[in-house]
N, C-alpha and C positions, 0 to 999 in steps of 0.2 A: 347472781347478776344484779339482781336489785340491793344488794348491799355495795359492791362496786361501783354503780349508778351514783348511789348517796353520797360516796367519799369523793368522786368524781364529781361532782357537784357542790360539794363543800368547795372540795381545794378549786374549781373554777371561780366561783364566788372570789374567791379570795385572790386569784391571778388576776382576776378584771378588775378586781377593783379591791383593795386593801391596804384600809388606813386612810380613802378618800384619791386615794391614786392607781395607775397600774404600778402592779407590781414589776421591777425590775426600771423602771421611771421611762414616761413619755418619753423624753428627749430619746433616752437611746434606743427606744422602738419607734421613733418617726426617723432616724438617722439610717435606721436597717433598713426602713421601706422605700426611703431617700433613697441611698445606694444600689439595692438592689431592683428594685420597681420602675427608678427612675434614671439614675446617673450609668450605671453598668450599660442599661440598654440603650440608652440614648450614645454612646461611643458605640458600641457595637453595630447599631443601626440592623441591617435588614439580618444581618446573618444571627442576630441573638433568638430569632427566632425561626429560621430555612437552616441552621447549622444542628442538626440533632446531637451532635458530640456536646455540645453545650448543658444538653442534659443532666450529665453526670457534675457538674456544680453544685446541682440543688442536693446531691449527698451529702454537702457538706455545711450546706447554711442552716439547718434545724439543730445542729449540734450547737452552736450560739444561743437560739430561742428555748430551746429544750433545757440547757444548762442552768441559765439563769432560775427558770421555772423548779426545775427538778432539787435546787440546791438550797431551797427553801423547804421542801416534803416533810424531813425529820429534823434537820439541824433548828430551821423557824420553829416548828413544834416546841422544840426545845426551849429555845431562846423564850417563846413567849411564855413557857410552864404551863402549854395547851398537852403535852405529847401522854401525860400522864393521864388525864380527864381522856383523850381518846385511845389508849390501849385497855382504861376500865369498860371500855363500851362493849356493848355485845356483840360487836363488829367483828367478823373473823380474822386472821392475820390476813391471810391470802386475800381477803378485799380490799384491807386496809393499804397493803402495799400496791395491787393491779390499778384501784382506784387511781393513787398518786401518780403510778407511772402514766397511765392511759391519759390521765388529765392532764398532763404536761406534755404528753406526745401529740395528743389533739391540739392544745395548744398551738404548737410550734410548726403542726403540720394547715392548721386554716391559715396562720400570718405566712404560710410560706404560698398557700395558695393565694391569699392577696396581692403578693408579691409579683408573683408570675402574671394573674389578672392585670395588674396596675404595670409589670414590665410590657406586656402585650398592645395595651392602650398608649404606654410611652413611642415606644417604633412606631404606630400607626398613624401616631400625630407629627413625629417628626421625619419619618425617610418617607420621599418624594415619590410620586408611583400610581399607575391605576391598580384600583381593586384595594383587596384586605386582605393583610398578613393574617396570615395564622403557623401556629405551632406544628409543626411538621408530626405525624402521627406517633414516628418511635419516643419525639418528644411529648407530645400529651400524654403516652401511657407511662412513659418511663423514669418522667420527672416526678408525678405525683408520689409512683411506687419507692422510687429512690428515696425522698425526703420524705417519706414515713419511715421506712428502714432506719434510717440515719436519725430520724427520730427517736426512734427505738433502743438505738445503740446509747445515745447519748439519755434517753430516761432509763436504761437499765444498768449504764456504768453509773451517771448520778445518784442513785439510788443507796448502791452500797455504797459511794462516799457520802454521804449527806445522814446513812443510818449510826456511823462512825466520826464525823466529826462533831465537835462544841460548838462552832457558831457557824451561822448562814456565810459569813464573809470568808471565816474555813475554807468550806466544803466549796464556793465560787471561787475561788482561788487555788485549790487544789485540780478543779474539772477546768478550767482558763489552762491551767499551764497542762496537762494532759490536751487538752484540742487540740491546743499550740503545736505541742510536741506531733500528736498524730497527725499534724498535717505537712509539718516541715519536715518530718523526716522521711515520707515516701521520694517527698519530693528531692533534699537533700541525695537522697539513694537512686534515684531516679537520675540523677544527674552524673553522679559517681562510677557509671555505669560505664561500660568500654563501648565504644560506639557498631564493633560488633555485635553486642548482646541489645543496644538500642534498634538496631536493626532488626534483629531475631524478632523482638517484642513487638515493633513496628510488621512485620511481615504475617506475623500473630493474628493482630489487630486486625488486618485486611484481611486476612481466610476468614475467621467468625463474623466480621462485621457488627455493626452497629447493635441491633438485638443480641449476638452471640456476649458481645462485652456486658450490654443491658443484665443479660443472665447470671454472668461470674462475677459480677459486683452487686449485685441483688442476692446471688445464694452466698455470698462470703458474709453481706451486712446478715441476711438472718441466721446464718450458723452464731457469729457472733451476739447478737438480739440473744437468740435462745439462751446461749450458755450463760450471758452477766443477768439474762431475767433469771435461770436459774440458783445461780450463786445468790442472787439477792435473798429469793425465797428461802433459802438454805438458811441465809444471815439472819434475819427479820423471825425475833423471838420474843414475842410478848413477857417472858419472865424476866428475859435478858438485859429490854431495855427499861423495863421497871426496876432492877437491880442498878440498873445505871443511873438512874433517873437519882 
């Protein structure tokens, strides 16, 4: 644990601040917190946060924060000709890699909690109203667990592409057009759909409810989590990448 701590603290060091800047550049981390903090809920007004279906977004927004971060772990290694000086260390693999993933999943999961903080503070200064909005409760528990999970997904596919590509701009260009992909093509499918089987899925949705949906996109993010942290471990060969090296 304490060697995971260290690497996690290394590679933090170096997200907050690397080079004299954050890493992945101000602009397009005040542009995320812009949109989602502020712009999103400001149209949405009262129901961005009384609407708990709403929730299920924040699955998707730490695969952005996560990416950038996670796609710098090994390829940056590389690039900077650091990756060799830290696989001599006496650092085990299995920290070396939990480390990176964990650091980049914390990451993506506190700016997302900022997010929601600064989306809440938005609505309450602009939709009209006695009293104080708050997050409806399947929301408070469901959005944080979501956008860890989704965190997770996106630092443990990152991972193995980042341990296999040559440059940072690679491995960010390979996880960009993967997000891409997995997002337009539910929804692409989703659409594709016979409006009989939209019904089925609709009628679905209403037996389990809110929670029940909470559960089967929470146990499908960790099945998946498990298997690409898996795979990674499997990947992630100190002889391997000093052969590469």
């Amino acid at each position: 644990m304490n060697d995971i701590l260290t690497v996690m603290w290394k590679e933090w060091r170096e997200l907050t601040w690397h080079g004299g800047s954050l890493r992945g550049g101000k602009l397009s981390l005040f542009v995320l917190l812009g949109v989602f903090g502020v712009f999103l809920p400001y149209q949405s007004g009262a129901g961005w946060v009384t609407s708990p279906a709403s929730m299920f977004y924040w699955g998707w927004v730490p695969l952005m924060l996560v990416a950038g971060a996670i796609a710098d772990s090994f390829a940056g290694e590389r690039e900077r000709h650091t990756l060799e000086t830290l696989l001599a260390s006496r650092l085990p693999d299995r920290s070396i890699l939990l480390g990176k993933v964990l650091a980049a999943v914390s990451y993506g999961w506190i700016l997302v909690m900022l997010m929601l903080l600064l989306s809440l503070i938005t609505v309450n200064l602009t939709v009209p109203g006695p009293g104080l909005l708050l997050f409806s409760r399947p929301f408070a528990i469901g959005a944080p667990i979501l956008a860890l999970l989704g965190g997770g997904f996106a630092g443990s596919a990152g991972v193995l592409v980042s341990l296999r590509a040559t440059s940072v701009r690679q491995a960010a260009q390979t996880l960009n057009v993967a997000i891409l992909l997995l997002i337009l093509v539910p929804v692409l499918a989703g659409q594709a759909l016979p409006d009989a089987a939209k019904a089925q899925m609709g009628a679905w949705a209403a037996s389990v409810g809110i929670v029940g949906l909470l559960a089967v996109v929470a146990g499908a993010f960790l099945v998946l989590d498990a298997g690409l942290l898996a795979a990674a471990m499997w990947r992630f060969r100190r002889a391997r990448l000093i052969l590469e090296e």
